[in-house]
VOGU-3710 file (C-alpha; in Angstrom, 3 decimals, decimal comma):
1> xxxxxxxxxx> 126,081/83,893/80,744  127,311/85,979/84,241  124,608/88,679/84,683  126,335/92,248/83,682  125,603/95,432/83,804  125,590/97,504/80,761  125,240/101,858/80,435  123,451/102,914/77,321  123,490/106,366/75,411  121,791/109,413/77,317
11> xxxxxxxxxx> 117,963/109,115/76,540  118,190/113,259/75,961  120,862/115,385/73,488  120,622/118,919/73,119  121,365/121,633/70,623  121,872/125,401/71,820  122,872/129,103/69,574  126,055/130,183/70,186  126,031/133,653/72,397  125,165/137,184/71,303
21> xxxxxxxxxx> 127,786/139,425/70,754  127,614/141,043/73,936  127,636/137,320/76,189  130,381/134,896/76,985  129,898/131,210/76,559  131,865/128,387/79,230  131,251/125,205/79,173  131,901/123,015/82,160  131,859/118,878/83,062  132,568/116,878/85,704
31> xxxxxxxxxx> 131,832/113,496/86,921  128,655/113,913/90,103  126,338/111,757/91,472  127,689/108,627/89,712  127,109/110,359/86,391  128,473/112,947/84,187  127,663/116,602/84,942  127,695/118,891/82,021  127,026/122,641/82,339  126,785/125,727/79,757
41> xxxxxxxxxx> 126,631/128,815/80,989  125,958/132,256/79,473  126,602/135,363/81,005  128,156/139,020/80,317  131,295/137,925/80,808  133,879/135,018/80,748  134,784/135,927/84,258  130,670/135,606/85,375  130,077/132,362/83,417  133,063/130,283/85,154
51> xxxxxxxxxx> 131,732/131,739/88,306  128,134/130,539/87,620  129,425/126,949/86,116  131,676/126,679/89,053  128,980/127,506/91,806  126,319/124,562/89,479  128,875/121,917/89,663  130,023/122,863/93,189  125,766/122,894/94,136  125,708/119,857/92,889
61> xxxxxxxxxx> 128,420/118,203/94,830  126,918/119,803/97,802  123,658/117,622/97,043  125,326/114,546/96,511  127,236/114,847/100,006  123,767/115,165/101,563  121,832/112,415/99,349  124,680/109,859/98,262  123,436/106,416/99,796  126,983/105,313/98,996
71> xxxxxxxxxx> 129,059/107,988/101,084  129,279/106,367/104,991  129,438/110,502/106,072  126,337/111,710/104,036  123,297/112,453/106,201  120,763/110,010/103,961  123,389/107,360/104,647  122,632/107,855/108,085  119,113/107,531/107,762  118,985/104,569/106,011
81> xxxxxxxxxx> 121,109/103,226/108,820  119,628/104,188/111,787  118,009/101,593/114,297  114,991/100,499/114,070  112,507/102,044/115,675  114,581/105,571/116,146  112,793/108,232/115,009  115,432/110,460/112,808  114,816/114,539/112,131  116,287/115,017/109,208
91> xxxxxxxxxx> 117,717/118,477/108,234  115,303/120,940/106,754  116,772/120,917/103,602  116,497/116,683/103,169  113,050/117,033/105,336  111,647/118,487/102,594  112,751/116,576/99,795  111,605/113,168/102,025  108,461/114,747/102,107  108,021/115,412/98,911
101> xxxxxxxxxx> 108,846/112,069/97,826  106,153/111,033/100,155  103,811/112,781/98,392  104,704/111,656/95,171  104,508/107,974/96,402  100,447/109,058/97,794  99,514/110,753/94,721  100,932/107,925/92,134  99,655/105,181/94,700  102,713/103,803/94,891
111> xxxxxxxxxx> 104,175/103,752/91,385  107,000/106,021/92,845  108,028/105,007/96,133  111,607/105,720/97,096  112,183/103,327/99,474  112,653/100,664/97,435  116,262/100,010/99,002  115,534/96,632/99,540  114,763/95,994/96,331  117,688/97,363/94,703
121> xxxxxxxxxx> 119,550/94,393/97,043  117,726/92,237/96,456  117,853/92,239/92,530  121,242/93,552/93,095  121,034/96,554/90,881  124,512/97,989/92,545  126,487/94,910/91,491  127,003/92,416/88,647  122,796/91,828/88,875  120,631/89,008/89,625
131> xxxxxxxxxx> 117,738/87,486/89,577  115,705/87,112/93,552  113,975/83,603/94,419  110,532/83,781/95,009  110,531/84,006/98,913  113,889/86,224/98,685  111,369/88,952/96,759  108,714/88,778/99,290  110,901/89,537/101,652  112,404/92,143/99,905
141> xxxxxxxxxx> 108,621/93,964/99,403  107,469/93,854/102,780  110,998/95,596/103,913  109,880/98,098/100,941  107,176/101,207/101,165  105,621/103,070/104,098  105,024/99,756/105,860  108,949/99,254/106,507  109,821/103,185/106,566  107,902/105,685/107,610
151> xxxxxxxxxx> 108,280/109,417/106,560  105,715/111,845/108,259  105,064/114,385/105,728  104,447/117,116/108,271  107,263/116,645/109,693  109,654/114,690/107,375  110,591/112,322/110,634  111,989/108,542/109,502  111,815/105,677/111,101  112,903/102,392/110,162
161> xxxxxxxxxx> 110,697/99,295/111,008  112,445/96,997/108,864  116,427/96,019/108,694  116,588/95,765/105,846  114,591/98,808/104,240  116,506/101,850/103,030  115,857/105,037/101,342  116,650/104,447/97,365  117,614/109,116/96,267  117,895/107,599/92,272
171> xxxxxxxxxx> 114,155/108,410/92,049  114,730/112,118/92,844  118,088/113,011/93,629  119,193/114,543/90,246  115,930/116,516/90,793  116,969/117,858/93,845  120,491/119,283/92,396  118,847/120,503/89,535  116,438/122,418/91,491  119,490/124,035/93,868
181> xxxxxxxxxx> 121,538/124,295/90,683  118,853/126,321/88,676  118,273/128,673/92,032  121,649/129,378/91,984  121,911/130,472/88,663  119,336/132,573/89,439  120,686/134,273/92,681  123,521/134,568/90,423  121,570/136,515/87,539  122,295/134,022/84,947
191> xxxxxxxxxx> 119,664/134,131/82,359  120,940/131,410/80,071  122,086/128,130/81,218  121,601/124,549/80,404  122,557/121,682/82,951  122,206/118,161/81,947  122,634/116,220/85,073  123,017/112,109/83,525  120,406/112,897/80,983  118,377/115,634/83,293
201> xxxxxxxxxx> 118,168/118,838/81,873  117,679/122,100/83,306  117,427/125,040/80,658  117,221/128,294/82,124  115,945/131,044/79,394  113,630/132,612/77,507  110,658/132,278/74,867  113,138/133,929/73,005  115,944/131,920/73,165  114,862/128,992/73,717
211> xxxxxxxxxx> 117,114/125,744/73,946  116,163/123,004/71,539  115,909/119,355/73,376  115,793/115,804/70,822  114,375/113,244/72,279  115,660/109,760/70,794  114,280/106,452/69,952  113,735/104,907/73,356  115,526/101,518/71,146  117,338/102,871/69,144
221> xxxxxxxxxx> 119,646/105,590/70,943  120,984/106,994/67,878  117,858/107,985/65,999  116,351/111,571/67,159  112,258/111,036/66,810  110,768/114,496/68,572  112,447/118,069/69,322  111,094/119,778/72,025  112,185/124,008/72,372  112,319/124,754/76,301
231> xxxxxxxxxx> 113,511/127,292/78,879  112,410/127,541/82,099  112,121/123,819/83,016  113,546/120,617/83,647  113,274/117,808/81,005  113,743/113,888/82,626  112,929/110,761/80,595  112,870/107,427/81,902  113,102/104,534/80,132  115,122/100,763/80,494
241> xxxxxxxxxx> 117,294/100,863/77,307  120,019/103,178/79,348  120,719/100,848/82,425  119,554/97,261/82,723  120,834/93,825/84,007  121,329/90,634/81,969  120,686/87,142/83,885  119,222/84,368/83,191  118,807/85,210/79,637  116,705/88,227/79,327
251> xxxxxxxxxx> 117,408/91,586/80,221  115,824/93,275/83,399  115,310/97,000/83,610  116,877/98,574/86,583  113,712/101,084/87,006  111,718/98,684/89,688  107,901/99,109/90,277  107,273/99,245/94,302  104,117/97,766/93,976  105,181/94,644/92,361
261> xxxxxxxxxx> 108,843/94,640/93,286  110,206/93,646/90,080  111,664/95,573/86,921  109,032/97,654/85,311  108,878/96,123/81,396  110,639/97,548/78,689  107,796/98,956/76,287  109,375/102,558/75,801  109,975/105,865/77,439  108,418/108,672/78,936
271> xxxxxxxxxx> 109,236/112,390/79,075  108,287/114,881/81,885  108,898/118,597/81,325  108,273/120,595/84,537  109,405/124,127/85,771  110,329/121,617/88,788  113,357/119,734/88,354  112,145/117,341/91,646  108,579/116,868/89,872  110,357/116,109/86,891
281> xxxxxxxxxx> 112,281/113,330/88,351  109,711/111,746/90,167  106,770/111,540/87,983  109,060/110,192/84,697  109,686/107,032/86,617  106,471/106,834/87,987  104,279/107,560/84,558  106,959/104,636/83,290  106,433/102,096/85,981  102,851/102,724/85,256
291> xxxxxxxxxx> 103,052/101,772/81,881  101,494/103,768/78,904  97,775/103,339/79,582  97,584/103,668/83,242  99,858/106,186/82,924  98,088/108,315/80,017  95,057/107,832/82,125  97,165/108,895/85,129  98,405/111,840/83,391  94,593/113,057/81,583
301> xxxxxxxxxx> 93,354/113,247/85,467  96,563/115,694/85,961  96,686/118,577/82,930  99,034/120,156/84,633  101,959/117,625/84,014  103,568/117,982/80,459  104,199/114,497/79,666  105,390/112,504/76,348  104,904/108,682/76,118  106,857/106,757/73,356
311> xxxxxxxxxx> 106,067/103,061/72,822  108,356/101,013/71,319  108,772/97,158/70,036  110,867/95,462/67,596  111,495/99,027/65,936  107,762/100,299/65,871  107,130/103,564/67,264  103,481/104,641/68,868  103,840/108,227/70,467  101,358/110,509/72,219
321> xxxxxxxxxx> 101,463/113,238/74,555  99,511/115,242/76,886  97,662/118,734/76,047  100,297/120,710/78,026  103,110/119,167/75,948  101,716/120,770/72,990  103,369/123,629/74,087  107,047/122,733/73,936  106,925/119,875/71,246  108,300/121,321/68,091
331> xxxxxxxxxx> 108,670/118,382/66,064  106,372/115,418/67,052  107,562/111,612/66,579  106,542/110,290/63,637  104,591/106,901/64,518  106,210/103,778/62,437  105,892/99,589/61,772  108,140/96,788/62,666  110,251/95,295/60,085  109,456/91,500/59,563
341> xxxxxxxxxx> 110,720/89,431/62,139  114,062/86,971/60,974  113,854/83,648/62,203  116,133/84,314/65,089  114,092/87,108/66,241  111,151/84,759/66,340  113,059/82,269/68,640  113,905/85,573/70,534  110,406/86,284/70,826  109,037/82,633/72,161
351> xxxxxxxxxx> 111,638/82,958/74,687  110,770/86,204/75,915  107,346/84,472/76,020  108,287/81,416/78,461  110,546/84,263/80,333  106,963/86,436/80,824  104,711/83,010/82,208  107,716/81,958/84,417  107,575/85,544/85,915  103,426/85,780/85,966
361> xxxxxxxxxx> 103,919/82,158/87,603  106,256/83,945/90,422  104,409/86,590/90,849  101,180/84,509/91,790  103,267/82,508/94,297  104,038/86,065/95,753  100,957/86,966/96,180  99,310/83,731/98,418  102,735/84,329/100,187  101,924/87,843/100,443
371> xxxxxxxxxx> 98,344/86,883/102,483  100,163/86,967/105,811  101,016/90,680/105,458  97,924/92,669/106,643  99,049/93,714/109,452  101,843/96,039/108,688  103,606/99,122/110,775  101,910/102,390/110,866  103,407/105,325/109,962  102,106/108,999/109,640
381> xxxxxxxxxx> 98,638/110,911/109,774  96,737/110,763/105,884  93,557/112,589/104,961  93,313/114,098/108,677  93,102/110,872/110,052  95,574/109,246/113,035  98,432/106,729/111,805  96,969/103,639/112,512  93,470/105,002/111,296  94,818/106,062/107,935
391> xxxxxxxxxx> 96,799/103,017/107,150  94,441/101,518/104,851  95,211/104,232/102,581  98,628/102,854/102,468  97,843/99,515/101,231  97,756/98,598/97,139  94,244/96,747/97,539  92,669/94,557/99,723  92,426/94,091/104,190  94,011/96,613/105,807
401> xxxxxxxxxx> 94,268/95,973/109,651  95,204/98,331/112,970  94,228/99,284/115,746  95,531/101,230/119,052  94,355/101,199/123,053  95,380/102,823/126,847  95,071/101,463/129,945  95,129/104,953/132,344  95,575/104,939/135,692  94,270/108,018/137,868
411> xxxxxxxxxx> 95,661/108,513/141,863  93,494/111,677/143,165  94,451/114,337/145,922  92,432/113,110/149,274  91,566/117,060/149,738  90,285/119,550/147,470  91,251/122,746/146,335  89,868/124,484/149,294  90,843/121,667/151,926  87,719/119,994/152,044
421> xxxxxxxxxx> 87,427/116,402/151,884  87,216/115,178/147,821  85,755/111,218/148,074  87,279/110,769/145,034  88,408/107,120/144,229  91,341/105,991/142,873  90,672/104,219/139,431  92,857/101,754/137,262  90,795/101,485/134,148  91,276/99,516/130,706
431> xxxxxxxxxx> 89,849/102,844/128,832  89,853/102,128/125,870  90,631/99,049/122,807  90,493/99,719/119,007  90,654/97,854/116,145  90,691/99,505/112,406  89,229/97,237/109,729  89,215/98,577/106,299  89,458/97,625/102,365  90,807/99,510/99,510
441> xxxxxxxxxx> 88,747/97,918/96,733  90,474/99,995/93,941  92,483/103,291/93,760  89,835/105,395/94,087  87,291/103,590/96,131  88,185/102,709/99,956  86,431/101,596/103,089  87,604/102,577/106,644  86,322/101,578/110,756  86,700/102,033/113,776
451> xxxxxxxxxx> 85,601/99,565/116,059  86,029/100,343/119,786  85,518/98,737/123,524  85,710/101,139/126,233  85,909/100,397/130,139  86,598/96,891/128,812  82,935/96,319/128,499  80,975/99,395/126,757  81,457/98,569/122,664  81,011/101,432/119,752
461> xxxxxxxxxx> 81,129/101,868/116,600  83,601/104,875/116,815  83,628/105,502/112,769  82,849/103,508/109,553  82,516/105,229/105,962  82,999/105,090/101,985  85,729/107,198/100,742  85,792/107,967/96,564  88,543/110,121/95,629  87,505/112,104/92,643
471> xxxxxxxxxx> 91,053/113,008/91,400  93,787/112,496/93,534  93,185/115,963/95,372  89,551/116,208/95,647  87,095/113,309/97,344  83,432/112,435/98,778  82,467/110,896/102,133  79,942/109,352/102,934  78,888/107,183/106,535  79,423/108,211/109,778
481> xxxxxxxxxx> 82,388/110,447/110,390  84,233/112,081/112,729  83,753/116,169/112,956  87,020/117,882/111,755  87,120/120,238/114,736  90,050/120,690/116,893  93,462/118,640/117,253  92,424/115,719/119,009  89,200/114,340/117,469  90,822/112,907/114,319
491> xxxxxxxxxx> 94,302/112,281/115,626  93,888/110,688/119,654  95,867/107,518/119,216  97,577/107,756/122,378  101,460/107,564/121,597  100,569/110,856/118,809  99,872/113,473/121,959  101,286/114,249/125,164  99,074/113,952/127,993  98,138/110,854/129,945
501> xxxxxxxxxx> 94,000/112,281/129,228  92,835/114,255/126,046  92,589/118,299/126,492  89,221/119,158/128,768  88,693/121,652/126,385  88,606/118,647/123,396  86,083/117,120/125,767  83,355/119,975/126,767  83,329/122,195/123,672  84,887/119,973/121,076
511> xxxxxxxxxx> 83,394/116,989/122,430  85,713/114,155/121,363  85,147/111,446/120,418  82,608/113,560/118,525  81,361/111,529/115,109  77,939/111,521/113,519  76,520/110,393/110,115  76,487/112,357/107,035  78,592/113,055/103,777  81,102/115,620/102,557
521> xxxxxxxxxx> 84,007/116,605/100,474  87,724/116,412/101,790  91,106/117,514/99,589  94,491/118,492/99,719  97,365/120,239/98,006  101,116/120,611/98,252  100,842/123,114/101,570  96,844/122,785/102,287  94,074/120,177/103,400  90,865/120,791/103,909
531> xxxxxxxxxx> 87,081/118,909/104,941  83,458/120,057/104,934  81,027/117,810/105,869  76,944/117,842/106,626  76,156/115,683/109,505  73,357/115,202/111,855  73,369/117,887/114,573  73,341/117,415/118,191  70,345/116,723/120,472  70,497/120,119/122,821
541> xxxxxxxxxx> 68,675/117,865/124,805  71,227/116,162/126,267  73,091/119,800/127,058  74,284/120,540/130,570  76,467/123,381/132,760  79,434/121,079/131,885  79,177/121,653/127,891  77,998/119,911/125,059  79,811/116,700/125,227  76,223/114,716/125,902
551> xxxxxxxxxx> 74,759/116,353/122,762  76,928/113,875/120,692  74,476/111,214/119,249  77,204/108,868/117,657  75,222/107,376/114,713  72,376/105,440/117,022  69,374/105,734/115,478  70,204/109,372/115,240  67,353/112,126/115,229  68,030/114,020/111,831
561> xxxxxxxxxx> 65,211/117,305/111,929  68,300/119,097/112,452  71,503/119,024/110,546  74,795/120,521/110,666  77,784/121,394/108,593  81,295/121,247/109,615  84,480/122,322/107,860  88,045/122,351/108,211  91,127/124,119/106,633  94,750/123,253/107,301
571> xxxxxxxxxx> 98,150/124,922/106,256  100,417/121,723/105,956  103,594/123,789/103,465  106,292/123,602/106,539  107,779/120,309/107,429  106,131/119,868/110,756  103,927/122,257/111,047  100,103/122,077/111,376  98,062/125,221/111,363  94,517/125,457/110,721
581> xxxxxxxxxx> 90,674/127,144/111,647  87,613/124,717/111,770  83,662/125,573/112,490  80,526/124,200/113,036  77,047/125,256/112,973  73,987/123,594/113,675  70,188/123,688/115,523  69,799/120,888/117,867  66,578/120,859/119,347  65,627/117,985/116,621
591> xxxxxxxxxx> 62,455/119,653/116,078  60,797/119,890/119,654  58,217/122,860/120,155  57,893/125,098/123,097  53,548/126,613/123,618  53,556/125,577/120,313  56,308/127,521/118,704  59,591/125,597/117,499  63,125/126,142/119,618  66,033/126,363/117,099
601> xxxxxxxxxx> 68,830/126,100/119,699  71,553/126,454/117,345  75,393/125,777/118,018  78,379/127,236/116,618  81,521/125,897/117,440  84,979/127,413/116,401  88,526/126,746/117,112  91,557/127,937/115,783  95,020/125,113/116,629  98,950/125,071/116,234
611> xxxxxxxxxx> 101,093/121,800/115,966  104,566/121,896/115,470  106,989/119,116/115,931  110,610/120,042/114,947  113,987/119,286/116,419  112,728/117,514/119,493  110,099/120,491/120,269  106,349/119,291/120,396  104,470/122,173/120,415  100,766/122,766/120,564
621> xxxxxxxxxx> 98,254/125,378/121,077  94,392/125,622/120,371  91,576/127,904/121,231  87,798/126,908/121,343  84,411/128,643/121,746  80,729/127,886/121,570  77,665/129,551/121,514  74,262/128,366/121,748  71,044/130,301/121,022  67,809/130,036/122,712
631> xxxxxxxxxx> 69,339/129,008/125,861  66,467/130,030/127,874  63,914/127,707/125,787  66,041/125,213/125,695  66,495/125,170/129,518  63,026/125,167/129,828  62,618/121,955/127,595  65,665/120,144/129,525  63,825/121,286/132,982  66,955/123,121/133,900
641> xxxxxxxxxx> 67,304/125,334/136,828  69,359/128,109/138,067  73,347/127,430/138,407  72,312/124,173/135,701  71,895/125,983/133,121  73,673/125,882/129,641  76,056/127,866/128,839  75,232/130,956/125,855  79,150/131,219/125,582  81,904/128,698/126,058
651> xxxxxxxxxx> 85,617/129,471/125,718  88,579/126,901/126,178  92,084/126,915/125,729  95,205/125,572/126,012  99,418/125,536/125,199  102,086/122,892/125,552  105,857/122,131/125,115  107,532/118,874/124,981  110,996/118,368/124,164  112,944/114,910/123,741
661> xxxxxxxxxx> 115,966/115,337/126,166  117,422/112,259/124,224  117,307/113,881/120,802  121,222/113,749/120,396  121,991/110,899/121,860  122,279/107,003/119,664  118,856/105,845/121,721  115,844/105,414/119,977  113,649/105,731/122,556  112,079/109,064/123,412
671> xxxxxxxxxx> 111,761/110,814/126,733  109,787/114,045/126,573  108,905/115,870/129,712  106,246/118,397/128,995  103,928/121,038/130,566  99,952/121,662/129,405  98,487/125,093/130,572  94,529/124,974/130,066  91,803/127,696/131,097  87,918/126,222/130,322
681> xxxxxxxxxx> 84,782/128,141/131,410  81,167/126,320/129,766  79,194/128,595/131,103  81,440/131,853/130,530  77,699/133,470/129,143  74,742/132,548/130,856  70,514/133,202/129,784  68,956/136,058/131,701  67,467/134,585/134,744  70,326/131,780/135,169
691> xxxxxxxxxx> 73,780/131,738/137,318  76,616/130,293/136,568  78,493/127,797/138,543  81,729/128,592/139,488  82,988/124,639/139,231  82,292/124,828/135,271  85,351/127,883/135,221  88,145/125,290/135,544  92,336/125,817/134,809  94,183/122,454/134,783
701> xxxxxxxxxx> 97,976/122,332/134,972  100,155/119,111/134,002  103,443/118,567/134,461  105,085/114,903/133,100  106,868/113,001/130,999  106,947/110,547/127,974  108,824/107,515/127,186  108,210/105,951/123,875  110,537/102,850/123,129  109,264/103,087/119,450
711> xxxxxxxxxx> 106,799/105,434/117,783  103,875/102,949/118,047  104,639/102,634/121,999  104,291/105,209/124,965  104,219/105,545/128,504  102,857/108,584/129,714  103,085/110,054/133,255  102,129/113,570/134,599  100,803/115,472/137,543  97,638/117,400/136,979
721> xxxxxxxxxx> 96,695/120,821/139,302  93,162/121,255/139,170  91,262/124,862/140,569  88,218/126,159/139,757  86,202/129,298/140,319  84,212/127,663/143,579  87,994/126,265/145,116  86,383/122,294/144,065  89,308/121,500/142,055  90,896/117,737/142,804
731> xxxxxxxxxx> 94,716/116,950/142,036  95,269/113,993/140,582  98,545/111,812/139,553  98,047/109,845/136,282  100,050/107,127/134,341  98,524/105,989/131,239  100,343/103,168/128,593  99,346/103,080/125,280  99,649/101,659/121,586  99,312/101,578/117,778
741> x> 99,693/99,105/115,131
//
């Protein structure tokens, strides 16, 4: 039989009361989005109503030219056909939407993922249907996920790493116009509406008045089995009786699980009722691909999604429902039995049976073919770590493999600042080569490392730890970990900053590559992440005039008398935008006595940073200070003298632009000149009986330029002024290449 494609009945019918006396009623189709567009609107008068249903359906159409992966002019359709490698901005509008999506895909672990493009080819979901060879699906999963396409969720920036990968809107798109629909109602004063957008409701209203929503049989389309009373929401359902496929004698699904990349089974239907349309959208096919245990056990670890599972087979009918559903569920679904099976449904049922070994045969030849794909692209920053360093998050279980490096080059000035001769040597060093080993043993339990070589000789261990998420926004940390001060100390793979060396300000008083031992909590939200960790503290000890950078103990058989905690908050809500505070305090004498009395020699660190990538702009700004106490005692246990002394008060600071001249042209390479402006003083405070040195009250000034090819790539090149309070200051002309994988 020639595979076909077949369109069921609409999983959702509604009911509504006609209009007061005082309200006119207009009801409105149209044919949207591949799918039929029906709209109800109340209002005072006939004249408002067809306004209102005439700005829904005309929303609506504006959403579809901006998502439609069919329409060659729509801007997804140029995302999912941009080379590979370019980095696309997408408008803010679709930025935030492909962020979103992102963060459904983190937060299900991949049971939503909307680029699934390849995929949808490969199964051939937008023709007659069919059914991929084994080594035709592998191929089509490793061009699916972050892996193939990347979508930064600060700053909702694609790139394509894979031909053939593409951006699938089905998973949220009707969402999306729902959500721009129901504003517009609403900047339109409608009070009563009710969209249903190819089985998508919105209901606009009121306890009130209420619309009443029947759910149906998710196998038999006719028969209502729950009524739900709703206003204020979206309703979506997702199930594989509406659209499917027919080849090879069985019928496929055309929902498709990312993680496995074949049709999710047909066992039922699930209902989402959210005051977001988007959420909606996204978390009924997820909670489906799921299936109904992981799925109810999904939803229990989320009471605030309002979710409905029916489970069906051979006309029996198992229903349950989250807490939060309680609210809108009117009539519940009456669980029932199966008929006895006739003879011909028996045969049916062995079939099904061979069908289900020959695809649990396929789908362990997938994986052993699937052994060869560690090592995958890296894509955007996740739970404050840099892309390559977070990429094991990314990964459904197993290896996960990266790593990044710079070679830097550094030509100085043959004078200094005040004419004098400067010695200094020109150097050509291999600074620095990382590799990432980590292994996500489950969902919630993952392993993460950073093993480094420096100077092409010197070897670290630069960060290793346990990670155990908690829920899916709260987690514990555990190991030794990197402080969550400043902008550089999590995120310094080379091609994610400008500047051929890291801030001097990230080096003195946020002395990266600053990690130390301990545990914590970390967590995020929609617009927020955060960290707070207690680590060993520094050993004051190793203090000088230049800062704290040779306090840093870096796990070796660290002295622990003294501890420290460290915290960070972020405001992540705008597509690009990073904005946060982080602090630490800490003693660090490690429990050394001076006559016989103890020296606390505590540390607080502070620093307040800006990030903000949008339109070709790469902006960034961040201010730093320390203080230490019982500077003079600890002076006196260091045997430091005069101008040598630490610093009581350190202050830092620095701005920089970048902008990508070839933003609007077809390349996708990147060239961004850019300018750094930094002011550092270490010992800006000094103890009584102590001078400062004028060389530690430094201003550095770069000029240069990046070229990245790709986004994992980058060639960096700048011009650095250097002065100082005592006229030492040495110019120097740096080149630097570096990588990520």
């Amino acid at each position: 039989m020639a595979p076909a494609i077949f369109s069921a009945l609409a999983f959702v019918a509604s009911i509504q009361a006609g209009p007061t006396d005082s309200s006119q009623l207009v009801t409105r189709e149209a044919w949207v989005m591949g799918t039929r567009l029906s709209v109800i609107v109340e209002a005072a008068s006939l004249a408002d109503a067809s306004q209102a249903s005439e700005n829904v359906i005309r929303e609506v159409e504006r959403l579809e030219r901006m998502l439609s992966t069919w329409d060659p002019q729509s801007e997804m359709h140029a995302i999912n056909t941009a080379e590979v490698g370019q980095p696309v901005t997408p408008s803010p509008e679709l930025a935030a939407l492909l962020t979103e999506a992102e963060r459904y895909s983190r937060t299900s672990h991949a049971a939503f993922d909307a680029r699934v493009g390849a995929l949808v080819d490969a199964w051939d979901l937008r023709g007659a249907g069919d059914v991929p060879a084994a080594r035709e699906l592998l191929a089509a999963r490793n061009a699916t996920g972050a892996g193939a396409m990347s979508i930064d969720e600060r700053t909702g920036v694609v790139v394509r790493h894979m031909p053939a990968a593409w951006i699938d809107t089905g998973g949220f798109g009707k969402g999306a116009a729902l959500r721009a629909a129901a504003r517009g109602l609403e900047a339109d004063g409608v009070d009563r509406a009710l969209i249903d957008l190819g089985g998508q409701l919105w209901a606009q209203g009121s306890a009130q008045k209420p619309w009443s929503v029947y759910i149906a049989h998710p196998e038999q389309r006719q028969r209502r089995v729950a009524r739900l009373e709703v206003h204020g929401v979206s309703v979506a359902t997702s199930g594989t009786s509406e659209r499917f496929i027919e080849a090879e004698g069985m019928r496929w699904g055309h929902i498709l699980d990312p993680r496995t990349g074949q049709p999710a089974p047909a066992w039922g239907s699930v209902t989402v009722v959210s005051a977001d349309p988007v959420e909606a959208d996204a978390l009924a096919t997820a909670l489906y691909v799921m299936g109904p245990q992981e799925g109810r056990a999904w939803a229990a670890r989320h009471p605030e999604v309002d979710a409905l599972f029916l489970e069906a087979e051979s006309g029996a009918l198992a229903a349950s429902w989250t807490g939060g559903m309680e609210q809108w569920l009117v009539d519940a679904p009456v669980p029932s039995t199966a008929p006895a099976q006739a003879p011909t449904q028996q045969v049916d049922t062995a079939r099904i049976a061979a069908l289900e070994r020959r695809i649990e045969a396929v789908t362990r030849e997938l994986e052993r073919l699937q052994l060869g794909r560690d090592v995958v692209e890296a894509d955007s920053s996740i739970q404050g770590l840099g892309p390559a360093a977070s990429k094991v998050y990314r990964v459904n279980q197993g290896v996960s493999l990266g790593g990044y490096g710079e070679f830097l080059y550094q030509n100085f000035a043959a004078q200094r600042q005040d004419g004098s001769r400067s010695g200094a040597l020109n150097k050509f060093d291999a600074l620095r080569a990382i590799l990432y080993v980590g292994y996500k043993f489950n969902d919630r339990l993952i392993f993460n490392s950073e093993l480094e070589i420096e100077h092409a000789k010197e070897s670290f261990l630069e960060f290793a730890y346990l990670d155990y998420l908690l829920s899916d926004h709260v987690g514990v940390r555990g190991g030794m970990l990197l402080a969550p001060l400043g902008l550089v100390n999590e995120l310094h793979e080379p091609p994610v900053f400008l500047g051929t060396e890291r801030p001097v300000t990230e080096n003195r008083i946020i002395p990266t590559t600053w990690r130390e031992n301990g545990i914590g909590l970390f967590g995020s939200g929609d617009a927020f992440s955060w960290r707070l960790y207690l680590m060993n503290s520094f050993n004051g000890a190793k203090f000088s005039a230049a800062g704290l950078r040779g306090g840093r103990q870096k796990g070796s058989k660290a002295l622990a008398e003294d501890m420290g905690v460290a915290g960070r908050f972020d405001y992540t809500g705008t597509p690009g935008l990073l904005l946060g505070l982080s602090a630490y305090s800490g003693e660090t004498a490690q429990g050394q006595e001076l006559g016989g009395q103890s020296v606390g020699g505590r540390v607080r660190i502070w620093d307040a940073h800006f990030d903000y990538k949008t339109r070709g702009w790469d902006l960034r700004a961040l201010v730093a200070g320390a203080q230490v106490s019982d500077v003079a005692d600890m002076n006196a246990l260091i045997g430091l003298e005069g101008a040598e002394g630490i610093g009581t008060d350190m202050l830092g600071w620095y701005v920089q632009a970048g902008y990508d001249v070839l933003r609007t042209s077809r390349s996708p390479h990147q060239l961004i000149p850019y300018v750094r402006y930094e002011r550092v003083n270490t010992q800006r405070g000094v103890a009584s009986g102590f001078s400062a040195n004028p060389a530690t009250d430094l201003t550095v000034t770069s000029i240069g330029a990046a070229w990245r090819p790709i986004s994992q790539a980058i060639l960096k090149l700048d011009y650095q002024i250097h002065s100082t309070a005592a006229d030492t200051g040495v110019n120097q002309l740096n080149a630097s290449l570096g990588w990520l994988f």
